[in-house]
C-alpha positions as CSV (number, residue, x, y, z in Angstrom):
1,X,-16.7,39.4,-18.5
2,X,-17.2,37.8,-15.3
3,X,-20.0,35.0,-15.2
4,X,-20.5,35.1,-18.7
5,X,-19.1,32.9,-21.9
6,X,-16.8,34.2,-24.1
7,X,-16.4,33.5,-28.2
8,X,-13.2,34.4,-29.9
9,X,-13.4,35.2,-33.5
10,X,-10.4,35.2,-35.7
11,X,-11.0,37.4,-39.2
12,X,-9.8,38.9,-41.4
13,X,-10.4,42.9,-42.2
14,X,-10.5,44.8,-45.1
15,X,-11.5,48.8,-45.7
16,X,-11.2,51.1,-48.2
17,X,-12.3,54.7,-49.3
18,X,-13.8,53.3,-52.4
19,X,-14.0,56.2,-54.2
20,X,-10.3,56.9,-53.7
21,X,-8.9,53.2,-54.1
22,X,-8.9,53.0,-57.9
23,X,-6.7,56.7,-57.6
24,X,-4.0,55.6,-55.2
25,X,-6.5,56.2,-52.1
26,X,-6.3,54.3,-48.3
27,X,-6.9,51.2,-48.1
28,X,-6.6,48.2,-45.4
29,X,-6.5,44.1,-45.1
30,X,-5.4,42.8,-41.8
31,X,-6.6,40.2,-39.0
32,X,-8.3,41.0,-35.8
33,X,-9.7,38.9,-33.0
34,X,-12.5,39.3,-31.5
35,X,-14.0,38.6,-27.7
36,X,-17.7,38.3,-27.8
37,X,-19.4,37.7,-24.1
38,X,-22.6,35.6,-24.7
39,X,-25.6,35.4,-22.3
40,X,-28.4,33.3,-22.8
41,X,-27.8,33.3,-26.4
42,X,-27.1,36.6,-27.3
43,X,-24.2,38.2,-27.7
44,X,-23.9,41.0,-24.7
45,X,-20.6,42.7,-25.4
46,X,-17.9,42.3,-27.3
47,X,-14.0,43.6,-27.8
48,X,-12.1,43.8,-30.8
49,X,-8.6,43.7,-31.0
50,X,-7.0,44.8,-34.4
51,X,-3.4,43.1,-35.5
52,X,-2.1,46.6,-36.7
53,X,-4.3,48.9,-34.9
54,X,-1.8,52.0,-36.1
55,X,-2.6,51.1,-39.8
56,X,-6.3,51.2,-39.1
57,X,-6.8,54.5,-36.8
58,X,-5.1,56.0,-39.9
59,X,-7.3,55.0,-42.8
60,X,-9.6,57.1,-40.7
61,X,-7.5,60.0,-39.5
């Protein structure tokens, strides 16, 4: 992200299959951090970096 700012977020994450949760189905809370780049007010790209990134590729898998 050269010549540009960057933003860090810090949040918290949370997914489910909803119609699977309430019969033992996948679901996920964890933290992430994200890196916005911001130019002229708006943000232009941004990277998102996942706290247990194994735990979320496999609510999806």
């Amino acid at each position: 992200m050269p010549n540009d700012s960057a933003v860090a977020v810090l949040d918290r994450f949370y997914a489910a299959e909803a119609e699977y949760v309430a019969a033992g189905g996948r679901e996920l809370e964890t933290s992430l951090v994200q890196v916005n780049a911001v130019r002229a007010g708006l943000v232009t790209e941004f990277r998102t970096y996942y706290w247990d990134p194994a735990a979320v590729s496999a609510l999806f898998d």
